[in-house]
C-alpha positions in Angstrom: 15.4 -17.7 32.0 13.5 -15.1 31.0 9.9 -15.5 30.1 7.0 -14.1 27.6 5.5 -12.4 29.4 9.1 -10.5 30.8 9.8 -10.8 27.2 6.7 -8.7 26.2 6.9 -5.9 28.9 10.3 -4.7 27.8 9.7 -5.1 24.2 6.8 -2.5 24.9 8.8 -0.4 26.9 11.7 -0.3 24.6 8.6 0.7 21.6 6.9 3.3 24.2 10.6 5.1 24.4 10.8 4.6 20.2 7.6 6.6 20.4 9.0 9.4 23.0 12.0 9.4 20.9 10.0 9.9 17.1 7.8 12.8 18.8 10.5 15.2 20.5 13.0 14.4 18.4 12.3 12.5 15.6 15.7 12.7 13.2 18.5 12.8 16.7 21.0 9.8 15.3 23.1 7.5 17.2 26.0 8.8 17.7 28.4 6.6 18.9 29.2 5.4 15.5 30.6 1.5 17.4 26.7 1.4 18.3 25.3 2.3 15.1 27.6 0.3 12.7 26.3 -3.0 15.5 23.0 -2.4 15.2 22.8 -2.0 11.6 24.9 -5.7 11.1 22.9 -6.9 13.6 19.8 -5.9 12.2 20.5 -5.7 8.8 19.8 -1.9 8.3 20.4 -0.3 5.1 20.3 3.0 5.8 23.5 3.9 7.9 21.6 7.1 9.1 20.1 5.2 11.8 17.9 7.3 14.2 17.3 6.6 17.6 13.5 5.3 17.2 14.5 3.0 14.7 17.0 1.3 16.2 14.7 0.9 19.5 11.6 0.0 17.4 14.8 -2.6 16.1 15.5 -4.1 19.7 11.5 -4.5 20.4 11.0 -6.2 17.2 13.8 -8.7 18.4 12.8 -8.7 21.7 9.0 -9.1 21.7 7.3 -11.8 18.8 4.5 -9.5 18.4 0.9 -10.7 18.1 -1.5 -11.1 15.5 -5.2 -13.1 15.7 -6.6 -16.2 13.5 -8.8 -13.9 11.2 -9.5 -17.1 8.9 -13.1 -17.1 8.1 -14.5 -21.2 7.9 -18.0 -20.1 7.1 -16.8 -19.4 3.6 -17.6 -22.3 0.8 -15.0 -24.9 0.7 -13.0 -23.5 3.6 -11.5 -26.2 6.3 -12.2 -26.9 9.9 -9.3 -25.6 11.0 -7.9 -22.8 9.0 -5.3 -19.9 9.7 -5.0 -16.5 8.2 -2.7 -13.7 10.2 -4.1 -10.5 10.6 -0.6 -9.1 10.1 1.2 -10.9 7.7 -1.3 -12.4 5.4 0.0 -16.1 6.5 -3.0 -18.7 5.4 -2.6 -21.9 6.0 -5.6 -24.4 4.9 -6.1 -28.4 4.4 -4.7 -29.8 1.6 -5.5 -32.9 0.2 -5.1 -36.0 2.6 -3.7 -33.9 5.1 -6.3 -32.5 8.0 -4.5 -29.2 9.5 -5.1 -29.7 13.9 -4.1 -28.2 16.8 -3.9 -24.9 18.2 -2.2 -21.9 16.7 -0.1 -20.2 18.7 2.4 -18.7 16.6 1.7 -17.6 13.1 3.6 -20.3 10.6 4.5 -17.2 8.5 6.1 -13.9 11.3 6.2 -16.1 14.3 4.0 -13.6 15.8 1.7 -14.8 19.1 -1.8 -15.8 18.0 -3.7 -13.5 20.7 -6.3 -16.0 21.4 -4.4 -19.4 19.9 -7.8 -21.0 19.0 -9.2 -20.8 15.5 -12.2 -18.1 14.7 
């Protein structure tokens, strides 16, 4: 079985070719048209002029979670002990009333994207 960290090195190579792709030739489209017309129901691309980039930026996304840090500030009044807010996303999750949020993030509740440090700030 693969793991993360596997997971994460070819998610990054598949975005470091995206990037190759977007500089020389930023508007070359797929085109074996079996391919494209996969990707996009796979993906759920609206635009059937697919370019290379995107649809390898597409796989990465799939392939790698992505990260994001806990940038929840608890020094503000009336914030909890053990707050979340993504970096990415916007995600904040916070106590609520008889209910004490605890643990350790490691995933954001909103993207699912791998909390860098997966302690609180």
């Amino acid at each position: 079985m693969i793991t993360d960290e596997e997971r994460r090195k070819i998610a990054e190579k598949l975005r470091d070719q995206a990037e190759a792709w977007r500089c020389m030739m930023p508007d070359i489209r797929m085109s074996d048209r079996r391919l494209t017309d996969s990707i996009h129901m796979a993906f759920g691309l609206d635009d059937v002029d697919t370019t290379v980039h995107e649809a390898l930026d597409a796989l990465a996304d799939l392939i790698g979670r992505g990260e994001c840090k806990n940038v929840y500030d608890g020094s503000v009044q009336d914030s909890c002990d053990n707050g979340f807010l993504c970096s990415v996303c916007g995600c904040k999750v916070e106590d609520e009333e008889h209910y004490r949020v605890s643990g350790t993030w490691n995933y954001c509740p909103g993207c699912g994207r791998v909390v860098l440090d997966g302690t609180q700030n």
